[in-house]
N, C-alpha and C positions, 0 to 999 in steps of 0.2 A: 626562446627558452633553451637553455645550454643542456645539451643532451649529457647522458648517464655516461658516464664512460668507465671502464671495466680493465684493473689492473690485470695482466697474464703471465701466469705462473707454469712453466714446465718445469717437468722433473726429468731426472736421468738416473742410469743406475750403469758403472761401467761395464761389467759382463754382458748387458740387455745390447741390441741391435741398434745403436744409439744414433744412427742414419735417421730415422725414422723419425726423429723429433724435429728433422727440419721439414718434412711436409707436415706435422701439425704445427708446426709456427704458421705456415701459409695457411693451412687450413683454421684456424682459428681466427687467425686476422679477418680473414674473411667474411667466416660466420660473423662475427660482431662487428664489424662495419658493415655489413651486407643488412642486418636487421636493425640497422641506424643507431646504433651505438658509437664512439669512440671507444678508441685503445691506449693503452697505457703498456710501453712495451720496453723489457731492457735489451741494449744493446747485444746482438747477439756475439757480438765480436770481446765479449767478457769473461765467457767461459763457453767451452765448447756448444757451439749450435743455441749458446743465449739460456743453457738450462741449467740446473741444480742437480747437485749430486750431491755433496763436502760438506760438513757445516759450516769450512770456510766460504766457501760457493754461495751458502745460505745466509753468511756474515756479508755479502757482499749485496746479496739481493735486499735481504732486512732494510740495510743501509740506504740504497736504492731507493724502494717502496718508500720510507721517512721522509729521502730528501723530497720526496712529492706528495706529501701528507697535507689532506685536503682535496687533491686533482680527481679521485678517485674516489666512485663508490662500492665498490664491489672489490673483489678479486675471482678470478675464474685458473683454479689450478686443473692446469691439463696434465694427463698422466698416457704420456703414447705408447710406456712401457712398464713393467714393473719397475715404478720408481722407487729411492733412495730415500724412507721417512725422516733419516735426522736431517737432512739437510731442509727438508719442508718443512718441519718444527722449528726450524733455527730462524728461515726466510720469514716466517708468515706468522710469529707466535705474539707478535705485537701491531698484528696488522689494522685491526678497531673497527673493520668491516665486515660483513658479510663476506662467506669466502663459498666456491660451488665446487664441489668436487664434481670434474668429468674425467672418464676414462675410456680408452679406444679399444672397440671391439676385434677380435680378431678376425679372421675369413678362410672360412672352406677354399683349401685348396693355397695356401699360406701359412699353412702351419709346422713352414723349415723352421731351424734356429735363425736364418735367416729376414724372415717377416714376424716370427710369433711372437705378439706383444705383450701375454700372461699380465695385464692390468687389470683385466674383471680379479686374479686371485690380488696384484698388486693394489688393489683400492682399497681393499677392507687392511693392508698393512699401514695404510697412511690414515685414517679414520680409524682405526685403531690407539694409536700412538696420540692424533688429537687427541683422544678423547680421554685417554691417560690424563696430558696437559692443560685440559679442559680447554682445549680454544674450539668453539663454537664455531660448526658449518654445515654446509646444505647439503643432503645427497636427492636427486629424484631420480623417478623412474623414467627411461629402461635401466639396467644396475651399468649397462657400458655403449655409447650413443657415440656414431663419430656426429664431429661438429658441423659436416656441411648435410646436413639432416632435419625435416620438417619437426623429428621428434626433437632434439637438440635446442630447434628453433622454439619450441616452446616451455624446453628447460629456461630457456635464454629471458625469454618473456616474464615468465614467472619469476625467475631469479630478482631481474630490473626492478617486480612490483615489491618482492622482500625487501630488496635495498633499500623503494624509496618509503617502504614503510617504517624501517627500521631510522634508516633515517631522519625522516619528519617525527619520530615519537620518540626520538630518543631524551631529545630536551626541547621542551616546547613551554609557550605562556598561554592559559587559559584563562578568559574572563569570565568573574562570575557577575552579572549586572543585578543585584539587587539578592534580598536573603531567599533563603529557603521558601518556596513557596508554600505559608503555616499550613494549610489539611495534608500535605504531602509527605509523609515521614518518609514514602518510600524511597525518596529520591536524596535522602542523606549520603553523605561523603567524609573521608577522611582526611583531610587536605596534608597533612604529616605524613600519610603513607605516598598517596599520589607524587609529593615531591624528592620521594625514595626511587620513584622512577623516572625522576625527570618532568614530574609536570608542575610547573610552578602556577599555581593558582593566585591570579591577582583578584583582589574582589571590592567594587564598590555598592555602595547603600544605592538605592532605586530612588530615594529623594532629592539624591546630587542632578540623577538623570531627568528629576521632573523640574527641578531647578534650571539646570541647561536649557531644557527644551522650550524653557519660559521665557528665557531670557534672549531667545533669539528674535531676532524682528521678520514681522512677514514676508518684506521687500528683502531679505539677504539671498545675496546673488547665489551662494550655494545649495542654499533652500530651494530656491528658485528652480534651480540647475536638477539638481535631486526629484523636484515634483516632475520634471516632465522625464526625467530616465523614469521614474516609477509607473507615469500612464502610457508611454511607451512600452513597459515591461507587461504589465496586464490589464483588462478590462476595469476602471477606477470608473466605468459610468453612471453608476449610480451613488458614488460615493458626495454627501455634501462636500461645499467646499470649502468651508473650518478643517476638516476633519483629515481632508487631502495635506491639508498643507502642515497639520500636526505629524502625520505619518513622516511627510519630507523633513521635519524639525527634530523627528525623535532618529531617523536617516542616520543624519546626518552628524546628530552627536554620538552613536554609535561607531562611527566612524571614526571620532574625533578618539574615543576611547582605544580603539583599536591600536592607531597611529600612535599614541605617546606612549601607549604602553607595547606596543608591538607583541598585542595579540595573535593568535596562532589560531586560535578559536574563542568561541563564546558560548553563554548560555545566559537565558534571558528570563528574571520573572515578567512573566508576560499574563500574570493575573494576580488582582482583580483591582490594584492600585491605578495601571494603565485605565484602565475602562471608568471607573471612576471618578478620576483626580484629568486624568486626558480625554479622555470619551472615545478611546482609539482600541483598537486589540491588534497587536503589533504582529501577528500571522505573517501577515504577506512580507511586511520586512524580512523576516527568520527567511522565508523563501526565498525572495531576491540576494540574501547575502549567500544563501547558500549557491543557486545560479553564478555570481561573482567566486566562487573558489574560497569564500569564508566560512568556514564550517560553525552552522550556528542551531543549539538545540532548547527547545522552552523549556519551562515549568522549571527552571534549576537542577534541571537532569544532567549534571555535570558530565556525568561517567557516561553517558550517552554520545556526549560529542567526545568523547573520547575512542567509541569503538566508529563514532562515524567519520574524526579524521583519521584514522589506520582505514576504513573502507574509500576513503576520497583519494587519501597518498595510491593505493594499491592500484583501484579503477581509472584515476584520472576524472571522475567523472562525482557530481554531486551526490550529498546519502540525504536521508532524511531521518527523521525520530517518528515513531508513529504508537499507538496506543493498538494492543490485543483487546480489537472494541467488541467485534458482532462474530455468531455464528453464520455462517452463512447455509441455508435451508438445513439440510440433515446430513450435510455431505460433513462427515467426520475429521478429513482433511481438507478442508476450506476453511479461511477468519475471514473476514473484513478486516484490513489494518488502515487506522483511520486517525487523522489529526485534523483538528480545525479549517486548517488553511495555511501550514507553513513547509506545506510539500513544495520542492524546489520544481520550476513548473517545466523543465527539462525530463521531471520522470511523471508527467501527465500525461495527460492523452492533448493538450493542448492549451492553450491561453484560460486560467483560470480568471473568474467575475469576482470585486473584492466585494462584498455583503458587508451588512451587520450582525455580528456573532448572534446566532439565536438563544442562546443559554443567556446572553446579557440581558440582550433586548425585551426576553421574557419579563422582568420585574424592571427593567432601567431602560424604557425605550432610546435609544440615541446614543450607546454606550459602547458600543465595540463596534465599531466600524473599523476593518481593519482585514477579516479573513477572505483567506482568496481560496473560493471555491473549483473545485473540479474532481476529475476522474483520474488514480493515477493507472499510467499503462502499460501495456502487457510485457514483460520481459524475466528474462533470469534473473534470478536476484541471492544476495546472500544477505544472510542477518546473524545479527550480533549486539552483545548487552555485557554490562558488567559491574561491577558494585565493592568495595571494599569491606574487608572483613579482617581484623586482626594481624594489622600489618601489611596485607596484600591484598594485590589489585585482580581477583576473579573476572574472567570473562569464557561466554560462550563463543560457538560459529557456527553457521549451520548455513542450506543453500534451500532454495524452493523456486519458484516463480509464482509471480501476478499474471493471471488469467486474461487482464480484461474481460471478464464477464460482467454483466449490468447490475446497477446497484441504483436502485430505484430514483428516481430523480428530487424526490422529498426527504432524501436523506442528505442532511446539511456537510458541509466542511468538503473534506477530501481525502474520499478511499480508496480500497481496490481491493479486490478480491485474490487473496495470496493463496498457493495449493500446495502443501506442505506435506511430504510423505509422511504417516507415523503419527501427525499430530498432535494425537490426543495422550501419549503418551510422550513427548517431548513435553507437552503443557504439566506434565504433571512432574517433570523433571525441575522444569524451571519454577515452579508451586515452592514444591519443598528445598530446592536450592537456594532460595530464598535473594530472586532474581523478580524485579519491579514490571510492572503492567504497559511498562514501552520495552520496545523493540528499536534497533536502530535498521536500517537498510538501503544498500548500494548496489549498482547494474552490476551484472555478469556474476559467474560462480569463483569464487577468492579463499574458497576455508581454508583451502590445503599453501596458500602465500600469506594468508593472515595467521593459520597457526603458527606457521614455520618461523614469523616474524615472533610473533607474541613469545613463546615459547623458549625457542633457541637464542635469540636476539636478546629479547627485553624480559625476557625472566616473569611476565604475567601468569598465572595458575589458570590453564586451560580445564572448562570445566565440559564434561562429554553429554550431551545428551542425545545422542544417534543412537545409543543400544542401551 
């Protein structure tokens, strides 16, 4: 996997101490190669010590940055001094990336004309001046951080996950496989708006998919191939063996869909056509594709795989779609958050069993063979949702954890017990914001690299429900 690599920007200003910018050139390289990043560095032998002052300076760096447009996903403008805004304006006003502003702190006991860096007042004059020009970028806390610093380092971390969020959503293809799921209005889309931000929705009818899956023969060697990654992947032991090998047929045209259309993501109607017309309930697939790095959400929850690949780009790590199912006892900030069986079995507590859906089974014995049951497990987590309205793409963030606490063993599909500060008061946020009965959610806490992305980046309507 080709690592991130991070164009570097210093500034200069000729009055300021301008010595000083060649130990943050060392210093910087450093830091981002030291935290497994590459560099993107212009020759310093260009203009004084490799930095910007002039807007000729900046005519020169611009030019630079372009000739390598592409190589780069970030930029990281270092300020070791009170730097020079027009020349930053000039260098960076057409840059197309995420860009972080740092600046270096000064030190007790260095504060001659000689060492004093005046960049804590020198940052808010170059953020200033963006934001006249509107070009969009990142400030985090502490307000002035040197780079060879654990706090730095996790500016650094954060930064990498905006990038690669901003990136992966900038323009992307989503598959819809089949229509709206008819009881579901809540899960409507506006596909006109979505591709105002780059999300091109491709969509085919679910009887092309029942068609495909017909038409494959039981001895194809991909089939084949696909049935035993799948009993490899989870517990298929009690699954008949029609039913097995339907799952690897329907696999594997999803697949096929993927590939010609060079989807990004999916969303799958995955009832009641499947169970019917296949006798399968396609759960455990949504799970295993999401395991593989496909981000894939049911019920035609479009907007949902949408906040779940910005949570996959950010984490590195799989999301799922889950439904605001059960209270859990009287604890006011406890839910169960519960779907079927297409939780990705990485955020389990281990190898989930595939069943027969009981909601099928109940009037159509033999009909949804397909979900993969379990517990999922305890960790941080952040969650997120979003829905279109009048041109724009609304979306929440918010953070909690799953407890791992017990959830009874006669409760089918696959839960977990989430402990969300405020709860009942976020629930009633998302009521009348008129935000649908799934939730999306990904490991570790992300609100403040998914805002920063959504917001600043990609212009999404952040909607608040913390206070």
């Amino acid at each position: 996997m080709k690592k991130q690599t991070f164009a570097l920007y210093f500034g200069n200003r000729g009055f300021m101490p301008a010595e000083l910018i060649a130990g943050a050139r060392t210093d910087m390289i450093k830091a981002v190669t030291d935290a497994g990043y590459d560099v993107l560095v212009m020759d310093e032998k260009l203009t004084r010590y490799g930095a910007v002052e002039t807007r000729d300076e900046g005519r020169l760096y611009h030019d630079w940055l372009k000739s390598h447009e592409g190589e780069y996903d970030g930029v990281i403008l270092c300020m070791p001094i009170f730097i020079d805004e027009n020349g930053a304006v000039t260098a960076l006003q057409d840059a197309g990336v995420p860009i972080l502003m740092q600046a270096y702190p000064d030190e007790i006991g260095k504060m001659d004309f000689k060492h004093r860096r005046d960049a804590y007042c020198g940052k808010f004059s170059v953020t200033d001046v963006f934001y006249q020009y509107r070009i969009p970028f990142t400030v985090m806390k502490p307000h002035v951080v040197h780079p060879l610093t654990e706090a730095f380092r996790q500016n650094l971390d954060d930064f990498a996950a905006v990038c690669r969020v901003v990136k992966g959503m900038k323009r992307f293809n989503l598959g819809c496989i089949g229509a709206r799921t008819t009881a579901f209005k809540t899960v409507r889309f506006d596909e006109v708006t979505l591709q105002r931000y780059g999300i091109n929705v491709e969509s085919f009818d679910l009887s092309e998919l029942v068609f495909k899956v017909n038409a494959k023969a039981d001895g194809d060697a991909k089939v084949l191939e696909r049935q035993k990654h799948l009993e490899a992947y989870t517990d298929f032991g009690c699954v008949p063996a029609g039913n097995k090998l339907t799952l690897a047929k329907i696999s594997v045209v999803i697949d096929e869909y993927i590939e010609e259309y060079h989807l990004d993501a999916i969303t799958l109607r995955c009832w009641n056509e499947m169970e019917t017309i296949l006798r399968v309930c396609p759960c455990v697939l949504i799970s295993e594709l999401n395991d593989r790095g496909i981000v894939c959400s049911c019920e035609i929850d479009l907007t949902s795989a949408i906040t779940m690949r910005a949570m996959a780009l950010a984490s590195g790590k799989p999301t799922a779609c889950l439904d605001w199912n059960n209270n859990y006892g009287d604890d006011e900030n406890k839910v169960i958050l519960f779907h079927c069986g297409p939780v990705a079995q990485s955020l389990m507590t281990g190898k989930g069993c595939v069943t027969e859906h009981k909601m099928f089974a109940k009037n159509d014995p033999g009909s949804g063979w397909g979900t993969n049951e379990g517990r999922i497990a305890a960790f941080d987590m952040t969650y997120s949702n979003g829905f279109t309205e009048d041109g724009k793409l609304k979306v929440y963030t918010s953070e909690a954890k799953f407890t791992g606490e017990p959830i009874e063993a006669e409760f089918f599909g696959c839960g977990g017990v989430a402990e969300i500060p405020d709860l009942q008061n976020k629930l009633i946020k998302l009521a009348k914001g008129g935000f649908k009965h799934h939730t999306t959610v990904g490991m570790g806490h992300m609100k403040s690299v998914l805002d920063e992305a959504f917001s600043t980046y990609l212009g999404y309507e952040l909607v608040n429900i913390e206070d």
